[in-house]
N, C-alpha and C positions, 0 to 999 in steps of 0.2 A: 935357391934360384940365383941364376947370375946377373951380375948388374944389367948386360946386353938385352938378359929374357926379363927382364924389369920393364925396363923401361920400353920393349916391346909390347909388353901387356899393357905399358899405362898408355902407348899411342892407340894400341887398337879403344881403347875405353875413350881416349878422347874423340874419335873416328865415331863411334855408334854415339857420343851424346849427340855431336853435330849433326849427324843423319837425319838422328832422332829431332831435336828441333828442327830442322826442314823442313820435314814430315809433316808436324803438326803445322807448322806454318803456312803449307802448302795445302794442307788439309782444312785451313780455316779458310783461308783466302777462297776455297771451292766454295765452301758453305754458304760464305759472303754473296758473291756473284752467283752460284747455281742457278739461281731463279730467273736472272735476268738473260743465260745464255742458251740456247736450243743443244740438244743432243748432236749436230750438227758443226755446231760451233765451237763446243769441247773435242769434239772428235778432231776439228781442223788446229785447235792449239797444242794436242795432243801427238799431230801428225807436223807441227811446224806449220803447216802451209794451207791455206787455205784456197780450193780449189775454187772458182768463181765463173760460173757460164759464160758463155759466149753467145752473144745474142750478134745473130746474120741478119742484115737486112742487104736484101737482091739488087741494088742501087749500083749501078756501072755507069759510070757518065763517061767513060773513057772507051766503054767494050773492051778491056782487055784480058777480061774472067779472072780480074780480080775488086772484089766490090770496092765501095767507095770508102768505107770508114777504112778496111786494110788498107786501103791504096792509099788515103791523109795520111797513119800513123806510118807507111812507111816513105812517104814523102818528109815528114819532118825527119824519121831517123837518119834518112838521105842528108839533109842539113845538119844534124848533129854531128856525123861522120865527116861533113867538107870543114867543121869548126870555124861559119865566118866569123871573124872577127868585133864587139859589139860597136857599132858605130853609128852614133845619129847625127843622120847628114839629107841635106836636099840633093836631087839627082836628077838632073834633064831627063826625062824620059819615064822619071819616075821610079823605074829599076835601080838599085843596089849593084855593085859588083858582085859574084858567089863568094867571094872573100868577108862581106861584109853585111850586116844586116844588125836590126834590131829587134824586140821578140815580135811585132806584126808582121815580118819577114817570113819568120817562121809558117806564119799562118798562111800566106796566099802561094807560100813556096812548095805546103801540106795539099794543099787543094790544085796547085797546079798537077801536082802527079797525080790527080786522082781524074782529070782534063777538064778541070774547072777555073776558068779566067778570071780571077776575084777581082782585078781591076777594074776591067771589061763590065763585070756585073755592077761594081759598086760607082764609077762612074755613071753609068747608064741611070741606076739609079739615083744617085746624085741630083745630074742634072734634069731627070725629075721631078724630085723630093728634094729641094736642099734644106727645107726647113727641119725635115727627119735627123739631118747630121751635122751633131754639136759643135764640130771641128769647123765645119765651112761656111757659115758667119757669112751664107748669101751668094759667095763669090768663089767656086769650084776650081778648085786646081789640083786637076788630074795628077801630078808631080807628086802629091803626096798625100794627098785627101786617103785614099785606099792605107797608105800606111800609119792611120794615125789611129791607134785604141779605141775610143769613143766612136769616132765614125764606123770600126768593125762591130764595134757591140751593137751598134744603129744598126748593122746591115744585119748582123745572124739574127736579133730579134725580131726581123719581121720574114727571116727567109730559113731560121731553123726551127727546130725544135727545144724549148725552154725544158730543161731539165732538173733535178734536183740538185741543190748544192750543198745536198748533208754528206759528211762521209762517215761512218760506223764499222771501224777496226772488227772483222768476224764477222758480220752480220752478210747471210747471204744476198738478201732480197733488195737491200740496200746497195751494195755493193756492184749488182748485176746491173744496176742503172748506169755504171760506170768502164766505158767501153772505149778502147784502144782506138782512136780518132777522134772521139768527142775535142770540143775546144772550151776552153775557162776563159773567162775573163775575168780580172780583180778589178778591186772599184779604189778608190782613193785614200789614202793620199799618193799607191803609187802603184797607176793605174798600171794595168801587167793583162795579154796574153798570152797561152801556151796551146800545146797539144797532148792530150792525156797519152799514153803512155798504154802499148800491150803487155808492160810489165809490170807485174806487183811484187810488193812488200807480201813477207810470208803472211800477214794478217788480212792481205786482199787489199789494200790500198795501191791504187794506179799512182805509177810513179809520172812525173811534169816533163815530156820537152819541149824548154822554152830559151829564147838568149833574153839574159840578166846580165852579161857581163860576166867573165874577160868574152865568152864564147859560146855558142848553143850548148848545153846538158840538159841531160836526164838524171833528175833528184828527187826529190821529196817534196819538191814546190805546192804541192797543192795543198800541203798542210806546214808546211812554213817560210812561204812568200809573208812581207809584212804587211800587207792590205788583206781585208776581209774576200775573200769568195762572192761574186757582186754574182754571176750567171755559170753556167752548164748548158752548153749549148748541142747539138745534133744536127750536122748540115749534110746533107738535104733536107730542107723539112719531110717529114714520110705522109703520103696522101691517107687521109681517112675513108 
């Protein structure tokens, strides 16, 4: 045998041990997990990709046959696309330039395209309810009350629906609770809005559009923002 077909024969044998341990390693790691994942579950890590319903709810505040949660997540993707710049600043009027915004921005910017006045709403109720909203300490100022965390989390908790704020890699039923306009809120120390995302991670995780700084994206924020998951919100509340 020649030295070429030698050492050809000892790649292919290094080639099958390697295999070979994969195999079994791959083959334990099922054993391991099996129990805990549905036939469903291996199918979709098997396929890459994990397929995750779509839940419709008939909600047009706009009429323009496009429902509401579509019309939020492609209002924010509308902001991801203009890329304002992150800027936190007071602004007569209230409004931001389109150049500029911080991640609350995102949110009443999400909801105007869907023809929903977040300002308009959360002033009204404001002045109100001031004792409802953390931020205004009594004395309402329209200028920035609406864009400040706390006082959104004030308003979608009494005007959405509370949702869950587990997430579970694969898990269909879990997963299905997390829908392409829904809005997060994080809680402290560093208090964060976004807009879920109709786009997932192959294991079915909804990807975050939110601005963090330099500019609005869509990333993984929902599972590595450094504040905890405080709510899961659904706006419009849906009637029972």
């Amino acid at each position: 045998m020649t030295k070429n077909k030698q050492k050809k024969h000892s790649l292919i044998k290094i080639l099958i041990f390697i295999a070979a341990v994969l195999l079994l390693f791959v083959w334990d790691r099922w054993q391991d997990n099996s129990s805990d994942r549905s036939l469903a579950d291996w199918r979709g890590l098997l396929e890459k990709t994990l397929v995750v319903e779509k839940i419709v709810l008939d909600s047009d505040k706009d009429g323009d046959g496009i429902y509401d949660l579509d019309d939020i997540v492609q209002g924010a993707r509308k902001d991801l696309e203009a890329k304002p710049a992150y800027k936190d600043a007071y602004y007569a009027g209230g409004y931001p330039p389109e150049n500029e915004g911080v991640c609350t921005d995102v949110i009443w910017r999400a909801l105007q395209n869907a023809g929903y006045d977040l300002k308009g709403m959360m002033d009204q109720d404001i002045r109100a309810h001031p004792q409802d909203y953390p931020r205004v300490g009594g004395n309402p100022e329209p200028n920035i009350d609406f864009r400040r965390t706390p006082n959104q989390e004030a308003f979608f908790k009494k005007y959405a629906d509370s949702l869950t704020t587990e997430l579970k890699p694969w898990d269909h039923e879990n997963l299905k609770q997390w829908q392409g306009g829904d809005i997060v809120v994080f809680g402290a120390p560093h208090d964060h809005v976004g807009v879920v995302s109709d786009r997932r991670r192959a294991d079915g995780i909804p990807l975050l559009i939110h601005n963090a700084g330099p500019c609005t994206r869509e990333d993984n924020g929902l599972l590595t923002w450094s504040s905890p998951l405080a709510y899961h919100f659904r706006f419009p509340k849906q009637v029972q």
